[in-house]
N, C-alpha and C positions, 0 to 999 in steps of 0.2 A: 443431466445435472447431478443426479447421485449419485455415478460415477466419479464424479469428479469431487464430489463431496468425501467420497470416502479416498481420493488418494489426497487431500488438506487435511482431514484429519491424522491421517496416516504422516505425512507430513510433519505436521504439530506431536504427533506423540516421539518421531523420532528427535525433533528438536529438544522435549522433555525431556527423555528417559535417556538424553547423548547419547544416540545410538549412528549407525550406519548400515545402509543396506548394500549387498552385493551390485555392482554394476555393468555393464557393458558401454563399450568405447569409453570414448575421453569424456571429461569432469568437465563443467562447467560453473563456475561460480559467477553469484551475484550476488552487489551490497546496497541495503536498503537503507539509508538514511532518512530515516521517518523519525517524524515528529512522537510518535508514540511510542515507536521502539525503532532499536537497530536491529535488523535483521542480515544475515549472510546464510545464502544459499546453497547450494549443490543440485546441480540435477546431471545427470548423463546423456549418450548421445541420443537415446529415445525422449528426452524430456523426461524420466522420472524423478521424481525428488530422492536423491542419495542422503543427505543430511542436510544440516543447519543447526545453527545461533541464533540468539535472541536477545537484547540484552535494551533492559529500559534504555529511551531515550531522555536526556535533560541538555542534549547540546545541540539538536536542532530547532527553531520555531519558527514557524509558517515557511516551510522550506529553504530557509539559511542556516547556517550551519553560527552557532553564535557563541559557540566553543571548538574549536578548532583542536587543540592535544587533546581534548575530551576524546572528540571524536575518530581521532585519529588511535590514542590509545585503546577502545570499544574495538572497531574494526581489527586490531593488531592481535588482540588479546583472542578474539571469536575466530581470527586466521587462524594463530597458533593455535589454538584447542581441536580447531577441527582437524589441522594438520598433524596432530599430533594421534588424534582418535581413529584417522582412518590410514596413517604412515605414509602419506603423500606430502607436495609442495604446490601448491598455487602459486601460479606466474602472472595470470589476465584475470578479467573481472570485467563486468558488463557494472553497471547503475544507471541511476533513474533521476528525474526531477520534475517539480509542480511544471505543466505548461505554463509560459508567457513569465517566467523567472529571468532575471537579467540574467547577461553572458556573466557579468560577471562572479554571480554566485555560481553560474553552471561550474566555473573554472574552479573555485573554493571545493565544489562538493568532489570535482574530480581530483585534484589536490589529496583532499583525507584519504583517497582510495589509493592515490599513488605512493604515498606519506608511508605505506605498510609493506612498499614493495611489491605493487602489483601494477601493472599493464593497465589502464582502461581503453579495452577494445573497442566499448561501443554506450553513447549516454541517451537514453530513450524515455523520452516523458513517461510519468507515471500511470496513467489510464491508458497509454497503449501499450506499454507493460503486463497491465492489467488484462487485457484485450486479447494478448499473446494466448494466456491459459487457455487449451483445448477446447474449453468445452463452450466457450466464448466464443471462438470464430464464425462467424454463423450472420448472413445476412438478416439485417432488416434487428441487428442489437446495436445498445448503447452501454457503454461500461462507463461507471460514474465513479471516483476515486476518492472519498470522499476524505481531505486529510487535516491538518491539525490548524493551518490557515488559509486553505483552496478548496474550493471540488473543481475537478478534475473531469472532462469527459470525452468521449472517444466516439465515433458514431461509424461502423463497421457496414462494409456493405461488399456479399463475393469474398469475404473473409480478410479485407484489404481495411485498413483504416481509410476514411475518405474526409475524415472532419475531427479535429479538436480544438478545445478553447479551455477556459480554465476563469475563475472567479474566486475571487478573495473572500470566501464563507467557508468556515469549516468547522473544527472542534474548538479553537481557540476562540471564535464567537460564541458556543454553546457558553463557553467557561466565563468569557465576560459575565452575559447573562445572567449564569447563574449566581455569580460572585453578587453582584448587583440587586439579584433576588433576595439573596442569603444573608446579606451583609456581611460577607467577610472576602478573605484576603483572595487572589487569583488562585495562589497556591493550596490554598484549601478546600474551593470549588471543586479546581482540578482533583483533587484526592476524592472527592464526592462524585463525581461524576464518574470516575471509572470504579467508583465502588457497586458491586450489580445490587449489591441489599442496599440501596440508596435510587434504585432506576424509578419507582412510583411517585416517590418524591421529585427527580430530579426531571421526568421524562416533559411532562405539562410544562414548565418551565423554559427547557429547551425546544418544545414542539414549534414556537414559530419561526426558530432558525431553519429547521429542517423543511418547513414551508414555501422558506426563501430560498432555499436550496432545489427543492423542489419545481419552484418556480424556474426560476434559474436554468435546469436542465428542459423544465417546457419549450421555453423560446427559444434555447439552440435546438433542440430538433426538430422544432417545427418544419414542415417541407421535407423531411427527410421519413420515410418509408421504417418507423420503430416499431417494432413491434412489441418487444422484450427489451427493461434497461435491468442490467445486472448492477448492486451497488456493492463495493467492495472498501478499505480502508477502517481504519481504526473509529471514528467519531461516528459510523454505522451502525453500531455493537448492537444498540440500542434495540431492544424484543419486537419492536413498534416500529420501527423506523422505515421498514420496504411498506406500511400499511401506509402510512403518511403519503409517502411519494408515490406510492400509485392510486390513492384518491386525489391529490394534487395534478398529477400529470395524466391521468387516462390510462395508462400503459401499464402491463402486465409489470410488477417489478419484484426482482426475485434477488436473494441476499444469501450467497454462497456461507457454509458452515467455513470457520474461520477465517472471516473478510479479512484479518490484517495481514494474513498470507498470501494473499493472492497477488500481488505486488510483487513481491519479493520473489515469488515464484516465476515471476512472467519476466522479470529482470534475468534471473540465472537465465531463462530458456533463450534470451538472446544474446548471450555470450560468445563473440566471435561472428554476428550480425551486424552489418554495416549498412 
């Protein structure tokens, strides 16, 4: 796993610092429409991560897309810069969405993607996206995606997915909560919640969402041979949060260094996977 810890870090620095690294064969890009942020990716034909964008998200919530030229302008603007930084053109693009989301939003999120001029090769729910990253594949794991209105989960077995399902708990519940705690507005929960010099405050608060998420992933794996749930996504951040779900669930659980990458990343690596 720290392997693979240090090529998301690496990763994340290159998205920073807009950089780009050398690569071999063809480019693969992939666009994350998350509720937390918009992400586009790069990786090459080894799987390495080449480059990427980042850019807040304010147009998607609980996996709809509920600005539409928002988001199509985000994805346009992150195409062009990276086309521009590494002297290429993207043609295809892979994406992702919550399991158990109507077709008809699958169709909207493929829309923003097309909207920019791009191909969508291939639409792969988001925890088996997640699942995709190397160091994931691995019998007897569960990758939990945890995102802004779902968790998300994958249950791997022989390095194959063999189970996913998805529940309506996520970051946007945390936010209720705390709004509710706090007495103030949604939109300034939110601002508190992803503030990290605000996590002691906010952590107790939100702790029995993640309980119920927790839960949640109990009963789907129940019967199924877990050994290890990896959690990954934005509403994870949290310092405490893999301590939570593995007193909850029994199971070893372990919270890759920059969870909201790893989505985004397992999107590029199936680009041109059908």
């Amino acid at each position: 796993m720290n392997d693979y810890n240090n090529v998301l870090v690496g990763f994340s620095e290159l998205i920073k610092n807009e950089e780009f690294r050398p690569y071999e064969g063809d480019l693969r890009l992939g666009v994350d429409l998350g509720t937390a942020n918009i992400v586009v990716s790069v990786v090459d034909s080894n799987n390495t991560p080449i480059a990427g964008a980042s850019y807040p998200s304010t147009v998607v919530r609980d996996g709809i897309v509920v600005d539409f030229m928002g988001a199509s302008r985000a994805v346009r603007n992150m195409k062009a810069k990276l086309e521009d930084l590494m002297g290429v053109e993207f043609y295809e693009a892979a994406t992702a969405i919550p399991p158990g989301i109507i077709s008809g939003n699958v169709k909207v999120i493929s829309n923003v993607v097309e909207s920019v001029g791009l191909d969508v090769v291939n639409v792969i729910d988001e925890p088996t996206a997640a699942a995709s990253v190397e160091e994931m594949i691995k019998t007897g794991a569960a990758v939990v995606d945890v995102g802004g209105g779902t968790t998300g989960i994958s249950i791997l077995k022989d390095g194959k997915v063999i189970f996913t399902a998805d529940e309506p708990t996520g970051g946007t519940h945390m936010t209720l909560v705390l709004a509710g705690s706090l007495g103030c507005s949604f939109e300034e929960a939110e601002r508190i919640k992803k503030d990290p010099k605000q996590e002691m405050l906010v952590f107790p608060v939100v702790k029995p969402v993640i309980e119920k998420m927790a839960a949640i992933v109990a009963r789907f794996i129940e019967g199924y041979d877990v050994d290890v749930i990896y959690v990954v996504g934005g509403a994870c951040s949290f310092k405490k949060f893999e301590s939570v779900f593995e007193k909850e669930t029994g199971v070893k659980t372990i919270k890759p260094k920059e969870p909201l990458l790893v989505t985004p990343l397992g999107i590029a690596m199936n680009c041109n996977k059908q």
